[in-house]
C-alpha positions in Angstrom: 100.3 68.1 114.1 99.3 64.4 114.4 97.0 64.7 111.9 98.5 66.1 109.4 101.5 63.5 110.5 99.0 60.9 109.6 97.8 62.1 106.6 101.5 62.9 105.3 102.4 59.3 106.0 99.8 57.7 103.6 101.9 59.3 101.1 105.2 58.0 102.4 107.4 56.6 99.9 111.0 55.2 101.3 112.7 54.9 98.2 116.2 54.6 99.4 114.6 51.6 101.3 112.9 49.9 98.5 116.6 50.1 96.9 118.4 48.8 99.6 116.1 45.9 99.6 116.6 45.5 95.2 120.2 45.1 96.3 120.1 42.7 98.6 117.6 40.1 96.8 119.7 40.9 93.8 122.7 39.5 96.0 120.5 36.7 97.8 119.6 35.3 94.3 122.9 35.7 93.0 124.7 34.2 96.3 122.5 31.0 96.2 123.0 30.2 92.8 126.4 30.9 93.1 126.5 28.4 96.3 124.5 25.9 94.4 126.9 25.7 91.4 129.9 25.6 93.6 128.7 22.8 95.6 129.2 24.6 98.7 126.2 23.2 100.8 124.8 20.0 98.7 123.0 18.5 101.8 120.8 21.6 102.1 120.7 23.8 98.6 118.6 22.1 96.4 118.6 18.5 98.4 115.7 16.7 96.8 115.1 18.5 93.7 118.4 20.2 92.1 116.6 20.9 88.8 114.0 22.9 90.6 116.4 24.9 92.5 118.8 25.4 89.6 115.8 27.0 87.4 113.9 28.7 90.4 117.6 30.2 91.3 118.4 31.4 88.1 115.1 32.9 87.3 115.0 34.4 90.6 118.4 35.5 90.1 117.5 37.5 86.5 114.5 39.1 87.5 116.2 40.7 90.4 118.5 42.1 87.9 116.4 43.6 85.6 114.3 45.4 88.5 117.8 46.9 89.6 118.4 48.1 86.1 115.2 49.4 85.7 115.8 51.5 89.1 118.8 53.0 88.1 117.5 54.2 84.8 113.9 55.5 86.0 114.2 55.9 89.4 111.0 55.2 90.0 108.5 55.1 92.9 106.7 52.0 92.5 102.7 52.0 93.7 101.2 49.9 96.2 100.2 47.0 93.8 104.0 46.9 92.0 105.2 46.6 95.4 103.3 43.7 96.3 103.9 42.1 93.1 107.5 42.1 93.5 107.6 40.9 97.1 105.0 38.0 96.3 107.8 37.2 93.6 110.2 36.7 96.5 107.9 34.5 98.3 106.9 32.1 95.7 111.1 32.4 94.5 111.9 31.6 98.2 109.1 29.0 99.5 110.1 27.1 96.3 113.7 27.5 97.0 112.9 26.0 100.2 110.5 23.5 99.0 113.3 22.1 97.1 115.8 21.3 99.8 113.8 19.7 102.3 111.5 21.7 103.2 111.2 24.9 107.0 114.0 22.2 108.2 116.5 23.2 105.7 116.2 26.8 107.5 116.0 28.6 104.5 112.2 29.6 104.7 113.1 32.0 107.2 114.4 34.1 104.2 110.7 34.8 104.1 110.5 36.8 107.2 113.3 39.4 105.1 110.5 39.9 102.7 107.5 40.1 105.0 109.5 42.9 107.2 110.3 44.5 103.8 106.3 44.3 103.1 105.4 45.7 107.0 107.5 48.8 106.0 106.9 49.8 102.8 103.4 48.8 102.3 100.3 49.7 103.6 99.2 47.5 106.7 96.1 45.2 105.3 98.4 44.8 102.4 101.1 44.1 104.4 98.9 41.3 106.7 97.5 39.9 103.7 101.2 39.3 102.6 101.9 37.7 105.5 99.0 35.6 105.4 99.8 33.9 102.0 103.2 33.3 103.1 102.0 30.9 106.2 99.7 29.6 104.0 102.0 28.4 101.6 104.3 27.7 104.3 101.6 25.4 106.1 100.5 24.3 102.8 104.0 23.0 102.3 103.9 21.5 105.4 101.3 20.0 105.6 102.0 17.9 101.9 105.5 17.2 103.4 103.8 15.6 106.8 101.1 14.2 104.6 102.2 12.7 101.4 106.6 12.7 101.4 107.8 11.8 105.3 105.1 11.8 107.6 107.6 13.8 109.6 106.4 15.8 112.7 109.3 18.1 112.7 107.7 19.4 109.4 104.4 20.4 110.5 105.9 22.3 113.3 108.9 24.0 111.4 106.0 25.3 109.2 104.0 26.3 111.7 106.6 27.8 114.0 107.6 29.6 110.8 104.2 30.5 109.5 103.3 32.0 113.3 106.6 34.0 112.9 105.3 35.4 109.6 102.3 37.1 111.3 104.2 38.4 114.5 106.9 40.3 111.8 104.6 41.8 109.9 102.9 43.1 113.2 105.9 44.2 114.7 107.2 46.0 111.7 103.8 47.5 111.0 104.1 49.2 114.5 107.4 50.4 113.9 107.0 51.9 110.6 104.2 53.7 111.6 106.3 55.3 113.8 108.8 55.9 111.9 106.3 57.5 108.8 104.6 59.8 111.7 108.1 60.7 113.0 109.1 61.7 109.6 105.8 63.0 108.4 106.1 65.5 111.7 109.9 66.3 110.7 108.8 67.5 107.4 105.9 69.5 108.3 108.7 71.0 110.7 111.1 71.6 108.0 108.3 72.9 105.5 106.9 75.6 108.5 111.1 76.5 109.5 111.2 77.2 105.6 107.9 79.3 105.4 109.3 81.3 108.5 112.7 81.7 106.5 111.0 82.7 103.6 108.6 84.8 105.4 111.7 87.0 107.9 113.9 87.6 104.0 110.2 89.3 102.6 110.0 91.1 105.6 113.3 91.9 106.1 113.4 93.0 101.9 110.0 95.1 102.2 110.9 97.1 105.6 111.7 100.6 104.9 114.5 100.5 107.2 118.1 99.6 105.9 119.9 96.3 107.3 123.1 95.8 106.7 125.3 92.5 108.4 129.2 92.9 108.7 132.0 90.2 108.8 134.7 90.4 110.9 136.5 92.3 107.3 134.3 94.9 107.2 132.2 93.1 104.3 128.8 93.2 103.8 127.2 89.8 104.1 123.5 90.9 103.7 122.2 93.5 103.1 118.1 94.8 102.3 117.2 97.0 99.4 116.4 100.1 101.6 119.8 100.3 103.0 121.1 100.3 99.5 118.6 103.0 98.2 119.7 104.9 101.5 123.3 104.8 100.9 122.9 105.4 97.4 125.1 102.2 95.9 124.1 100.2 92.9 125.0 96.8 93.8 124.3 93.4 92.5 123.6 90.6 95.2 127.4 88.6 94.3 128.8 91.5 95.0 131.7 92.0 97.4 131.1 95.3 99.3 133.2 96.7 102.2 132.3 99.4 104.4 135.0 101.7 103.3 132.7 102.1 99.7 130.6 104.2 101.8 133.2 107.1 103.6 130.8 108.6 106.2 129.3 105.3 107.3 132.4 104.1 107.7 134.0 107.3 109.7 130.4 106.4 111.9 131.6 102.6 112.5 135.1 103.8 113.5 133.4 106.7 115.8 131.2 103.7 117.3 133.9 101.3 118.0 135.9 104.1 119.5 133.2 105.0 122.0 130.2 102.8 122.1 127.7 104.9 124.7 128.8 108.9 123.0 128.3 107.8 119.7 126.3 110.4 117.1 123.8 108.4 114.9 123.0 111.3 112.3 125.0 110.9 109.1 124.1 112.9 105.3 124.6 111.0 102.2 125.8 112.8 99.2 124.5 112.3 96.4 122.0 113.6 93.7 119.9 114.6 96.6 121.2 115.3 100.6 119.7 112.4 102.5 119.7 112.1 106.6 120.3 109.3 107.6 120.2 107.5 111.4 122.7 105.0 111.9 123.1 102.7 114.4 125.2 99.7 115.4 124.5 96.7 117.8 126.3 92.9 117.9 124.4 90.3 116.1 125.4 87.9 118.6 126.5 89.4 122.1 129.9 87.6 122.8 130.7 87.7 119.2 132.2 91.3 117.9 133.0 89.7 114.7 129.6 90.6 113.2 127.8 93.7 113.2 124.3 94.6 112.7 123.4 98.3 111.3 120.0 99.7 111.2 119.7 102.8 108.7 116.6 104.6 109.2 115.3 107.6 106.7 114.9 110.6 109.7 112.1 112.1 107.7 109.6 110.8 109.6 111.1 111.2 112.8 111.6 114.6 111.7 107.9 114.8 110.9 107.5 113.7 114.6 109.7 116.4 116.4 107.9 119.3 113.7 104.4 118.6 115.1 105.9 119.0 118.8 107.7 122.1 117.5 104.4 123.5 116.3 102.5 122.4 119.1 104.7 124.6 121.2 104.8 127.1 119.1 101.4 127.4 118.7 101.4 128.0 122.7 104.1 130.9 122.0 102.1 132.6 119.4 99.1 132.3 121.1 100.6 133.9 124.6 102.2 136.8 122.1 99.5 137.4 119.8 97.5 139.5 122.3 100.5 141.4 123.7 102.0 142.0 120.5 99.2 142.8 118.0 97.2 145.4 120.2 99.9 147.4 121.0 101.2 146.9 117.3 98.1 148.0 115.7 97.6 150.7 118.1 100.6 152.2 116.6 100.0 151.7 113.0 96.6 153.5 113.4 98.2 156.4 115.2 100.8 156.4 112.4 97.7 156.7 109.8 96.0 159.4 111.6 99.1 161.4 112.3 99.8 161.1 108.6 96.5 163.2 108.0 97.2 165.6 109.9 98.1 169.5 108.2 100.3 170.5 111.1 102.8 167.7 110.2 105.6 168.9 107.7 106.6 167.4 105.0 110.5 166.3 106.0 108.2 164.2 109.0 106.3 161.9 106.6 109.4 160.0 105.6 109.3 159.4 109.4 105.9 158.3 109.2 106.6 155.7 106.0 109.1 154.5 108.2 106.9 153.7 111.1 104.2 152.1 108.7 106.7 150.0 106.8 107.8 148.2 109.7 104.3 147.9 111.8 103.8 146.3 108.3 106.8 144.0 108.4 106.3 142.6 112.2 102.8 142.4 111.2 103.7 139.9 108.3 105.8 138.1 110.8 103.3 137.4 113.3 101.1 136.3 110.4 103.8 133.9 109.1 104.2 132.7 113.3 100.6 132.3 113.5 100.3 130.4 109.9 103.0 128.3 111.6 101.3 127.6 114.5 97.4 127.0 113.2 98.3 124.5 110.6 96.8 121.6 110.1 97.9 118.3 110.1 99.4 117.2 106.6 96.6 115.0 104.5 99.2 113.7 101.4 97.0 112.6 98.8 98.1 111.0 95.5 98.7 113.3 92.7 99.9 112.8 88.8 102.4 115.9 88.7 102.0 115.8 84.5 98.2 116.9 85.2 98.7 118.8 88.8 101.7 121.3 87.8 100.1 122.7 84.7 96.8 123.7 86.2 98.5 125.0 89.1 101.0 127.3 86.6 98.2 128.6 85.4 96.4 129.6 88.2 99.8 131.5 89.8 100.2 133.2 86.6 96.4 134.6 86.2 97.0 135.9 89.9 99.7 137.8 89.2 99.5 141.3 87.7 102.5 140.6 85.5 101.3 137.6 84.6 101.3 137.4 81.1 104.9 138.6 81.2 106.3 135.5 83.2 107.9 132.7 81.1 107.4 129.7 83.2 108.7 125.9 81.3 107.9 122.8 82.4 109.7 119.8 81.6 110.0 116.1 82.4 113.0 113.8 82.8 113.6 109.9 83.8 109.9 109.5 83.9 110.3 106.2 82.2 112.6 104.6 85.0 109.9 104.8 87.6 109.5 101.5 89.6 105.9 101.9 90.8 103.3 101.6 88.8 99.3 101.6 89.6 96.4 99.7 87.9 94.8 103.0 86.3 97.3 104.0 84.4 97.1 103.1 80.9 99.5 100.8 79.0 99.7 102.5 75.9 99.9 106.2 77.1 102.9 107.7 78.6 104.2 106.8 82.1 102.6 109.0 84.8 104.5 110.6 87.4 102.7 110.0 90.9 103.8 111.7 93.9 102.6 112.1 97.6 101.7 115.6 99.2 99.0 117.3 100.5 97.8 119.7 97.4 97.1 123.1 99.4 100.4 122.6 101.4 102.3 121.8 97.9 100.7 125.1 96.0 102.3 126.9 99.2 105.1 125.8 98.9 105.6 126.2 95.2 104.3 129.8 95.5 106.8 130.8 97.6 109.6 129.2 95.6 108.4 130.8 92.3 107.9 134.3 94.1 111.7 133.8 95.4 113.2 132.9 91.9 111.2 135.7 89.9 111.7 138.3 92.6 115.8 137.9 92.5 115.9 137.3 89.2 114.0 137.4 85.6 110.4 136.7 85.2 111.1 133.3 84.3 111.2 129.8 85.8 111.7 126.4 84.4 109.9 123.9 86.1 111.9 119.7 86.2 109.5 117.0 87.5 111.0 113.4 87.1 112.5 110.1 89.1 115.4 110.5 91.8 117.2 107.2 89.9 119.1 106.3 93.1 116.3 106.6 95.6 113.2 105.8 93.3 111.2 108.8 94.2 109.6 111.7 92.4 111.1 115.4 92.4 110.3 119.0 91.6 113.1 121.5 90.4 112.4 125.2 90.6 115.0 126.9 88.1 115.2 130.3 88.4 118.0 132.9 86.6 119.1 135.1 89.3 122.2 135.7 90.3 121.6 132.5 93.1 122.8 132.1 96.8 126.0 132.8 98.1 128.0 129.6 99.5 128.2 131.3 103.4 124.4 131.8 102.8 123.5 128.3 101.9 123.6 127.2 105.3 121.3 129.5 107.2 119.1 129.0 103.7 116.0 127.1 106.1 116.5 128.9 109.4 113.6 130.8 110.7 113.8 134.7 110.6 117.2 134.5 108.3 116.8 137.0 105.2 119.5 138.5 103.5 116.9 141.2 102.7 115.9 144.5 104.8 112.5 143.7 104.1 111.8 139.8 104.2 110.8 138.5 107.3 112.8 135.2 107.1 110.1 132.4 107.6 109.4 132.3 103.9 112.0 129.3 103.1 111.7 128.1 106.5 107.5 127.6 106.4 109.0 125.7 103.2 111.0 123.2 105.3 108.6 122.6 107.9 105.3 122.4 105.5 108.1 119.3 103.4 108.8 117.6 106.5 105.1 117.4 107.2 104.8 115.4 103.8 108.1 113.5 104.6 110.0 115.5 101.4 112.9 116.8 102.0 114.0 120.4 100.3 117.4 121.3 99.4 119.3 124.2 97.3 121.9 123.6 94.9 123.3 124.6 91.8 122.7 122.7 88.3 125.3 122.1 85.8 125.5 125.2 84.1 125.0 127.0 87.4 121.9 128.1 87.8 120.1 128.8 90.8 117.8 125.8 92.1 115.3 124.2 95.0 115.4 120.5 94.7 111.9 119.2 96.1 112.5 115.8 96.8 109.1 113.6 97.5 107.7 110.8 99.4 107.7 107.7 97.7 104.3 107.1 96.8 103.5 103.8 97.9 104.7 105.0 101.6 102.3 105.2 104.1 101.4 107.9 106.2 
């Protein structure tokens, strides 16, 4: 810190003192000639020579008042040689002010010493001591002819010298002080220039934090505000804006829940809005002692969600692996008896009904310990970058050739709000269209999609129209499966993503449901709704793609 006090103060400038000091020797010069015209002290103003004080006054007098003019049109900072320029002005002006009336006795040479602590504090020191030095040389020097040549006088020797010693031990002493005071306010700034980084540094970090912070007055307004918590809640605000809580219904039915009972309070809350988001919300005092201003943290649950699904798998994956054995032996056991008996020429016919009975569901709890096990040996989620313009097609294409109806299934892709993306990345190419990027680990998305296209076209027709594009609220990329079936029942809607719910004798009920968990993996988040016209839809809404794992 010293050091960079010391080097700060070489560049230390005090204006406001250098025109403090124009004032006053704009007054001093003004103030003696004034004096001198008026008579007011003719024994001592201008005692031997009037003509010379009258002129030196006068001159004195207009110079000072074209420097202050010249500072209040320009304002300017004056280098080191201006400075001693003007203040060696001052000294001749003064010593022959004091020259002519009488010489140090007449008291007015110690005008000098105003000058010389002007010179200690605003220029540098060998500049300042050689400032000093002329004025007790011209002080001795005037002296010295005084003693020598006019009166013979030893009161004049030793006013001069007396006055010229003075000279040297202000400059010193104003040296020494205005070193301490440039090295106290070098150290101040440094202070206030690392308090502003810090300030500057907690808003960008505060701004680039994906969780939402929002600070309440005692009315319920919000003071500040990050952009996460507004891409959470879904607003479009404008930083002059005057927000209260009650814009936002549910977050404010939270606050009112919180303030009722502080230690049972509920921190999940869904926005509404073009996509379901979970949200956790919670409150805390900025300041404790002060409930006038409240603190809220909103947090995306995705990826705390992503958190509780691998310990969910990780026990499930002890389940499955305790059931397999007791399960599948005994289950296969059965389906091969089933096929045997089946062969056999004693069985009658009305039996084999039985039989198809017995094979269709060995089949069906088969398929469900598959699913379980699928569950259960996954691995981790690896979200890669992908361009969903160049991904989708080639993945169309390859569901289609492995169906056997494929060339019967009419499957559209289209794209919307591409162009209001917010992200952009150094490969993609000015002049071609904007690409839509997206975050998701390939082989989990193709399962995914597969079982959302095998869901549409098996409860409707054998089409599909495929939406990619940007979620304008939340800045993230989407996938809308379209199907033209007869869709899901409100009641149903609910249970949509529970594990073994089917609203189908044969479906084992993990389809949707391996969904969810293989989206939560990739922090996206799928929903089922209903578009504009009605149709049937799974909204696949994805991680942003600058978000890290």
């Amino acid at each position: 810190m010293n050091k960079l006090a010391h080097s700060d103060a070489r560049n230390y400038n005090p204006y406001d003192l250098l025109r403090v000091y124009t004032y006053y020797r704009t007054l001093l010069g003004s103030l003696v000639l004034i004096m001198f015209e008026l008579q007011f002290a003719p024994r001592i103003l201008g005692y031997e020579n009037p003509t010379l004080f009258l002129y030196t006054s006068a001159a004195y007098t207009a110079i000072n008042c074209m420097t202050l003019i010249v500072m209040w049109q320009l304002k300017f900072a004056p280098s080191q040689r201006k400075l001693f320029g003007s203040l060696l002005v001052d000294v001749a002006a003064i010593s022959l002010l004091m020259h002519s009336s009488g010489g140090a006795i007449s008291g007015l040479g110690y005008l000098l010493l105003v000058a010389i602590a002007a010179g200690g504090i605003m220029l540098r020191e060998r500049i300042s001591f050689f400032l000093a030095a002329i004025t007790a040389l011209v002080v001795l020097s005037e002296g010295a002819y005084r003693f020598l040549i006019l009166t013979q006088d030893n009161k004049a020797i030793f006013a001069s010298g007396t006055l010229g010693a003075l000279a040297f031990l202000t400059a010193l002493l104003f040296q020494h002080l205005t070193k301490k005071i440039r090295i106290s306010y070098a150290e101040a700034q440094a202070q206030a220039d690392h308090a502003a980084h810090l300030q500057k540094l907690a808003q960008l970090i505060v701004e680039r934090m994906r969780t939402g912070i929002v600070v309440l007055n005692k009315n319920l307004e919000m003071e500040l505000w990050n952009q996460s918590a507004i891409k959470l809640l879904g607003a479009n605000v404008s930083p002059g804006d005057n927000i209260k809580l009650e814009r936002f219904p549910e977050l404010y039915r939270k606050y009112q829940s919180w303030i009722r009972n502080i230690n049972d309070h509920s921190p999940q809350m869904k926005i509404e809005g073009q996509t379901a988001t979970e949200i956790k919300v919670n409150f805390a005092h900025l300041e404790q002692g002060n409930p006038t201003e409240i603190l809220i943290f909103l947090e995306d649950v995705r990826s705390l969600n992503q958190q509780a699904q691998q310990l969910k798998l990780a026990s499930l994956g002890r389940l499955t692996a305790s059931i397999a054995h007791e399960i599948r032996n005994p289950l296969g056991a059965i389906s091969h008896a089933s096929q045997l008996l089946g062969e056999s020429q004693t069985i009658p016919q009305s039996d084999h009904r039985l039989l198809d009975i017995i094979n269709n569901h060995s089949k069906r709890v088969n398929q469900i310990i598959e699913n379980i096990l699928q569950l259960s040996r996954r691995r981790a989620a690896k979200p890669e970058h992908i361009i969903l313009q160049h991904w989708l097609p080639n993945f169309i294409s390859d569901y289609k050739s492995g169906k056997s109806n494929g060339n019967q299934l009419e499957i559209e892709l289209l794209e919307k709000n591409i162009g209001e993306q917010q992200y952009d990345y150094p490969y993609d190419d000015e002049s071609s269209p904007p690409q839509l990027h997206a975050k998701f680990d390939t082989s989990q998305l193709q399962q995914v999609l597969t079982n959302l296209f095998d869901n549409g076209i098996r409860h409707g027709k054998p089409a599909l129209r495929i939406e990619i594009g940007i979620d304008v609220t939340h800045q993230q990329p989407y996938i809308r499966i379209v199907d033209f079936g007869p869709g899901i029942s409100d009641e149903n809607v609910r249970h949509l993503f529970e594990p073994f719910f089917t609203t189908e004798n044969t479906g084992s009920g993990l389809g949707l449901y391996i969904c969810k968990e293989l989206c939560e993996a990739n922090q996206a988040i799928i929903s089922y709704k209903r578009t504009a016209h009605g149709e049937s839809c799974f909204h696949l809404q994805l991680a942003h793609p600058e978000k890290a794992n």
